[in-house]
N, C-alpha and C positions, 0 to 999 in steps of 0.2 A: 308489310311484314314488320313485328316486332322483334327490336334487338333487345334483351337483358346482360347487363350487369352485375354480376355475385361481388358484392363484398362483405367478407364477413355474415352477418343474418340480414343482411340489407339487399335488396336487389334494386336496382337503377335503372326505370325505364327511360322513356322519351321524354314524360312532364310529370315523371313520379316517385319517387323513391319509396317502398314496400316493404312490409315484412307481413303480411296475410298468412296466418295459421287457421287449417281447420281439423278439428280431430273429429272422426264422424265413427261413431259405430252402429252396424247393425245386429240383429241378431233374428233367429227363425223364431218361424211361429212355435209356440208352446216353449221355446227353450230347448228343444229337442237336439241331441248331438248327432247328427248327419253331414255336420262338414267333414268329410273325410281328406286326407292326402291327395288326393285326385283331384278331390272338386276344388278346393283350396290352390293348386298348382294352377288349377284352368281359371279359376278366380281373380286370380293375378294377373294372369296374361288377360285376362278383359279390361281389367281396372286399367291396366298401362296402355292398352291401347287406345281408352278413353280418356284418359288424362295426356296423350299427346294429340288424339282430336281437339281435345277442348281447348288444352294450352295451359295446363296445370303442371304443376310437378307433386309427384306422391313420395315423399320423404321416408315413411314406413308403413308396412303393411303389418298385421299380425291377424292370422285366422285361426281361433278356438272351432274346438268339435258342436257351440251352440251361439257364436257370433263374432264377428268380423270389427277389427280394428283399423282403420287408416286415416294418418297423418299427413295431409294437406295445404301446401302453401301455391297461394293464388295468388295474382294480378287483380286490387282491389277494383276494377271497373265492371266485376261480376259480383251477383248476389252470392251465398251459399248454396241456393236452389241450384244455380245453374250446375253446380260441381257433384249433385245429386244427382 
């Protein structure tokens, strides 16, 4: 099990000290606006569930009605792939 450290914009692992940002957006095909309130709410609740599998932390989210914004800071001994 890993312990982290918050200081500041710094986190402090066991043989590392971090500050890993990822800002990742997506967006639907064509541009199309179908994110609605709904699916946006359930949206979130996915991503969080998956960033506590993985062991990420998701700093902010932001969902337009034709693509998805989220800010990501990671433990660098993972590629970006993986947090995809």
């Amino acid at each position: 099990m890993l312990y982290y450290l918050h200081i500041g914009n710094l986190t402090h692992a066991r043989t590392v000290v971090y500050n890993v940002n990822y800002h990742i957006v997506w967006s639907v095909k064509y541009r199309r606006e179908v994110l609605t309130e709904k699916i946006a709410d359930r949206l979130k609740v996915i991503l969080y569930d998956i960033a506590k599998e993985k062991g990420f932390e998701i700093k902010s989210i932001e969902v337009m009605s034709d693509h998805v914004h989220v800010f990501v800071s990671a433990h660098p001994k993972f590629s970006a792939s993986y947090y995809l």
